[in-house]
N, C-alpha and C positions, 0 to 999 in steps of 0.2 A: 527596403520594405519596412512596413510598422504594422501596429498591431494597437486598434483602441480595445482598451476594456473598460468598461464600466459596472461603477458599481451603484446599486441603488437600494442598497441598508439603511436602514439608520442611523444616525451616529450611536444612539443608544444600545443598539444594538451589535454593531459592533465592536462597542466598549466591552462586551460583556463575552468576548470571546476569549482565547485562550492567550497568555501573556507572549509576544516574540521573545525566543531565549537569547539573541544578542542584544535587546535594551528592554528589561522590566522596569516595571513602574512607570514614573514618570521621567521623561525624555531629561537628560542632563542632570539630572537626580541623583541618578544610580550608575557607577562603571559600567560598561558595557561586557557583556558575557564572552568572555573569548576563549574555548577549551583547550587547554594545558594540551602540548606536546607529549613526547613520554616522557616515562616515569621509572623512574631506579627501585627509591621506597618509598612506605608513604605511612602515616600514622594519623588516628584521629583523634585529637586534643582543642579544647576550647568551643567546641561545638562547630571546629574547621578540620577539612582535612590537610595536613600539612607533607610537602613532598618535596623530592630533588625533582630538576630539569637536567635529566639523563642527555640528554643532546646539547646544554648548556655550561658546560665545566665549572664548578664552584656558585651554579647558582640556583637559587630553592624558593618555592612558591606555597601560601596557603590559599586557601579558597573563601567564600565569602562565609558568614555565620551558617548552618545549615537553619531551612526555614521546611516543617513541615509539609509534605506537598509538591513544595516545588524542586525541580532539579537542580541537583549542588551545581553552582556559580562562581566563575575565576575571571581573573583578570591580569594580563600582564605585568603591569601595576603593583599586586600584591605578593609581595615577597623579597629576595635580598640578596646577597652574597658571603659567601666563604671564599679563605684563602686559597685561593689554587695551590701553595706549597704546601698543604695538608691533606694534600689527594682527592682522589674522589671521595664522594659521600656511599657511602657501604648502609648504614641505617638510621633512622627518626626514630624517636621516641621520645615520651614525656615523661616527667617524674614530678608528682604533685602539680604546682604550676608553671612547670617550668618544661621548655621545648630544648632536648636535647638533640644535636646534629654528632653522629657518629662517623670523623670517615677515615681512611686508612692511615693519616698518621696524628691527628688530633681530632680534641673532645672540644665541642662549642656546644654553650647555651644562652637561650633567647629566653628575657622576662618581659614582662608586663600582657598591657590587653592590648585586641584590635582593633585597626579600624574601624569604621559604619560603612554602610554601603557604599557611599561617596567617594569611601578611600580616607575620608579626612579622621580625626582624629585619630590618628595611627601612635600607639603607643608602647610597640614591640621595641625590644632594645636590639641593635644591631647584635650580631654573634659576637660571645664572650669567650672566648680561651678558657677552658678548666685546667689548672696545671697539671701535665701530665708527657713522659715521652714517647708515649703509645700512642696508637688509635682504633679501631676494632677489623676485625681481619675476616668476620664473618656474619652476616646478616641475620643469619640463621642458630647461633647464637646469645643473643639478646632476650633477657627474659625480665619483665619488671615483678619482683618481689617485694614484700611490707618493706623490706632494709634499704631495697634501691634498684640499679639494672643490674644483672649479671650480665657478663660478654666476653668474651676471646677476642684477646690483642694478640701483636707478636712474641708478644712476652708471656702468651698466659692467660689464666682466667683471672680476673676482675671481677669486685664488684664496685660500682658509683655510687657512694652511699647518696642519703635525699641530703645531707649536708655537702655534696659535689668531692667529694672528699674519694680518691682511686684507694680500693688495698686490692692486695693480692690474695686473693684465696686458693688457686689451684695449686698447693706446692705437691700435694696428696695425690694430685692426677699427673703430674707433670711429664708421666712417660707415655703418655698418651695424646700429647699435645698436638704432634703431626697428623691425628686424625681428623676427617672433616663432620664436620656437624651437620647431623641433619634436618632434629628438629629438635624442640626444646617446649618442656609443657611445665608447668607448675600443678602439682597432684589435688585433687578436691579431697581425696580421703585421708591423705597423711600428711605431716608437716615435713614434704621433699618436692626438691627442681629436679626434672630427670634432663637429662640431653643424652639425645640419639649420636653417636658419632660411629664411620666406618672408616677403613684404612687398611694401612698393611699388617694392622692388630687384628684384622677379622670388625664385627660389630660389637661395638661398647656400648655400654650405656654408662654415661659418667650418673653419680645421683648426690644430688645435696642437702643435706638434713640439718 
């Protein structure tokens, strides 16, 4: 069986309709829009949003620039790999310009810009090893302050200064480490990081000043 359809618009006119979301612009131009898989974490820096491929082990994807208007735009194509003996990816973040990969046993970060829509000039630098023998143990943990990120490793609270530089800061909390985190806010009226943590301590609130 078939089926003719015809059309009898204008070409002007149907120039003038709404872009297909798997090829905008002009055909061969622009990557083709193909919507990301799931997603573990995600973070938005650079005017993309950047994320793990939760179904893909070690490998992570951003999105095209966002363009007012239209719906953010991915492509297979754009994005990279981490080592699989540094575990999964636990959380994304940025710090100044710089795209930080958090996952359960090392700290990577990505410099430079992105591509254009073509894909081409792609100027991200493969993931860098920050030295460290940790890597962060909780998502929900993570809070980017003027000095850098705070996080819980296995070891502790941390903070990443914006020089990539690990110290330990939690030696003050450190019998409360077994608790888990719930949330984490940085305060608008005082100069403090709260984190929610509950456990076999009852609920804590750890706080940073």
């Amino acid at each position: 069986n078939s089926v003719t359809l015809t059309i009898d618009d204008a070409d002007a006119t149907i120039a003038a309709n709404e872009l297909l979301y798997t090829q905008p612009n002009q055909a061969g131009t622009t990557l083709a829009n193909i919507a990301p898989g799931p997603i573990g974490a995600v973070v938005s820096a650079h005017n993309r949003l950047w994320f793990n491929r939760a179904d893909q082990p070690g490998s992570f994807g951003f999105s095209q620039e966002y363009i007012n208007g239209v719906g953010l735009q991915f492509n297979p194509d754009l994005g990279g790999a981490l080592p699989l003996d540094a575990g999964a990816v636990v959380a994304v973040a940025h710090l100044d310009e710089k795209i930080i990969f958090m996952l359960e046993r090392k700290l990577f970060v990505v410099y430079g810009s992105g591509p254009t829509s073509s894909g081409g000039f792609n100027n991200y630098s493969d993931p860098q090893e920050i030295p460290s023998d940790f890597g962060c143990s909780d998502a929900r943990s993570v809070l980017r302050l003027p000095q850098g990120l705070v996080f819980k490793s296995q070891k502790g609270w941390y903070l990443l200064g914006r020089d990539l530089a690990t110290n330990y800061i939690g030696e003050g909390v450190a019998r409360w480490d077994g608790q888990a985190v719930q949330a984490a806010a940085l305060m608008g009226d005082r100069q403090e990081a709260r984190f929610v943590t509950t456990g076999s301590l009852g609920g804590v609130t750890l706080v940073l000043s």
